[in-house]
N, C-alpha and C positions, 0 to 999 in steps of 0.2 A: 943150344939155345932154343928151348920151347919159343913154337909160334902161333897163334890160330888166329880166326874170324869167326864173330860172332855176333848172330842179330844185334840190333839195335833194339833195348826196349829201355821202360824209366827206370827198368833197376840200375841199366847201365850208365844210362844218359847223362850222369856226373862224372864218366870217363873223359868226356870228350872237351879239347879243352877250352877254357873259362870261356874267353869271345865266343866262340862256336855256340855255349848253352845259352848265353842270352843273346844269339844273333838272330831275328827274326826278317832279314831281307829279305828271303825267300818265303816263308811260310804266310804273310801278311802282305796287304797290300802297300805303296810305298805309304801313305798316308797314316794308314792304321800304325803300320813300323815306328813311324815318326812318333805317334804318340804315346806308342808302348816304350819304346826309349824315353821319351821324355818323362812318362812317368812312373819310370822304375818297374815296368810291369813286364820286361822284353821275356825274361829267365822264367815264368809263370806261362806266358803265350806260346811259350817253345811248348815247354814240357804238356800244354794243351793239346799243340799240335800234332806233337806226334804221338800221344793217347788218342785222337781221334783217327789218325790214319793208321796208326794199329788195327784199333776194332772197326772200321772201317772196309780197311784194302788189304792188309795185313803188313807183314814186312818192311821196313821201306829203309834201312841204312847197316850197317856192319861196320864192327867195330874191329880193329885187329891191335892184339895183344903181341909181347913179344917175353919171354919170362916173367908174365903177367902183368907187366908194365903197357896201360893203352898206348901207342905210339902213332893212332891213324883212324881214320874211318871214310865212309862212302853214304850218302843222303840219296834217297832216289824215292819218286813218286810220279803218279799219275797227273800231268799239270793243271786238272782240275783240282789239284789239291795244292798248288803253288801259283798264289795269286801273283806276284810280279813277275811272273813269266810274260802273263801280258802285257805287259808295259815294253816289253825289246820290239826295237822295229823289225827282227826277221821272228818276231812271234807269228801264226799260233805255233806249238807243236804239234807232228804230225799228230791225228786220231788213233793211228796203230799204235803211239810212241809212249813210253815211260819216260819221264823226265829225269836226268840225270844231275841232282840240284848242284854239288860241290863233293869235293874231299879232300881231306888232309892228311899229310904224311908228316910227323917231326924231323926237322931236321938232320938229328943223328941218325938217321933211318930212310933217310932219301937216297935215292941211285940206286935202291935194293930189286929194284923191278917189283916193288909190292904195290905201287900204283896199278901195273899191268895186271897184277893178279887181283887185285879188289872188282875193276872194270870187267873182267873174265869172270868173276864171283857173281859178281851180279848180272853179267848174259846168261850164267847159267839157271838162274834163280828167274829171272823173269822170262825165259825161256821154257819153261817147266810149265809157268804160270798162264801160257798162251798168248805172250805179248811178241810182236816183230819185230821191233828195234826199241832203240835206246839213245834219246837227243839229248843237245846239251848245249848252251848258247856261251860259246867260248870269249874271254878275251883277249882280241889280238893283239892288245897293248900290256900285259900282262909285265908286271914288273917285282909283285912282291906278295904274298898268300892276301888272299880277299875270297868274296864270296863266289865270285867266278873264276873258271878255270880255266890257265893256259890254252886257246886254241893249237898253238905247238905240241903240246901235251896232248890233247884230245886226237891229233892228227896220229900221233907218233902210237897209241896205243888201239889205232885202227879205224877210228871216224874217218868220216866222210863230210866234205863243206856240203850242203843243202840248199843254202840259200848266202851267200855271201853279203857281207858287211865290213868295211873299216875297222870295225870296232868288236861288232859282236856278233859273230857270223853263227850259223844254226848251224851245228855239227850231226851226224846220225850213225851210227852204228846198227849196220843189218844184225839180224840175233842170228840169222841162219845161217851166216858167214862165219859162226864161233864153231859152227861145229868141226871145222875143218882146224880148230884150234885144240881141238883134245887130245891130244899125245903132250903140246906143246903147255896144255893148261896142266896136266899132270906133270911133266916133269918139272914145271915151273912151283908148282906146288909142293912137290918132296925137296925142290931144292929150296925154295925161299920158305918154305913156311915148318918144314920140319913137320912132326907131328899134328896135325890139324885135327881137331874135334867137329868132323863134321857134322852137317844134317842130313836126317835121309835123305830132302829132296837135291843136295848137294851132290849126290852121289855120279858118278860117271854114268851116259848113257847106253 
């Protein structure tokens, strides 16, 4: 069973599924959202946005394939470039931090430890990049895939609580804490991901 991870860009960006390409909570403010949903315009302001944070910042999501079937991906930016971030009450994120927006995994493909390996994909990647961590405003009431992630989850694949909340507590992932994860990110890799098409900068340190 071929596996890999592969940037995010708009050739791929109809992988990712339906909700997700016209879900704009994150990329727009809650206001703006409101009105690109109302008028049909959510699936156009995605594909804007992440053409802008492409030529921009570069990089900013992965997409993982499995016998070439998309089954997942991982959204991550600068939270300059994700206006409802400010809206959570344990906003801002840190100024060292990359934003860690959402990700998804399909169901038939959940429990594979491929969440752990996307998260590890990308320490590695903004690690390279000269970033220090990696935040992510978790929900602690987390019951059913939405645009927030499991605080449980976040916890369970290495975060740290930063700022505590009921609700949405600010998560952080040191980047310099992955490195003591590289035997564990490689064998995690030959075993879940089988042959990976990597990128140079993906490469082992």
């Amino acid at each position: 069973m071929g596996r890999r991870l592969v940037p995010l860009t708009l050739d791929n960006l109809q992988d990712l599924p339906q909700r997700c390409r016209s879900c704009v909570f994150w990329e727009l403010d809650p206001v703006s959202a409101e009105a690109a949903v109302k008028g049909g315009t959510a699936a156009p302001e995605k594909e804007a946005w992440i053409s802008a944070v492409l030529l921009d910042w570069g990089s900013c999501g992965r997409v993982v394939y499995v016998d070439d079937v998309p089954v997942g991906f991982v959204l991550y930016a600068p939270p300059a470039y994700v206006p409802r971030s400010a809206a959570f009450p344990t906003s801002p994120v840190s100024p060292d931090a990359v934003q860690l927006i959402t990700s998804f995994i399909m169901p038939g493909y959940q429990g594979q430890g491929l969440g752990r390996v996307m998260v590890q994909t990308v320490a590695k990647d903004l690690l390279r990049r000269g970033f220090k961590a990696i935040e992510a405003f978790g929900d602690a009431r987390w019951k059913e895939p939405a645009c927030l992630l499991p605080a449980e989850h976040l916890l369970a694949v290495g975060f740290k609580t930063v700022r505590q909340h009921p609700t949405h507590p600010r998560l952080r992932l040191e980047l310099r804490s992955t490195l003591s994860w590289k035997q564990d990110v490689e064998l995690a890799l030959d075993r879940l991901l089988g042959a990976v098409q990597k990128e140079p900068v993906l490469r082992p340190l």
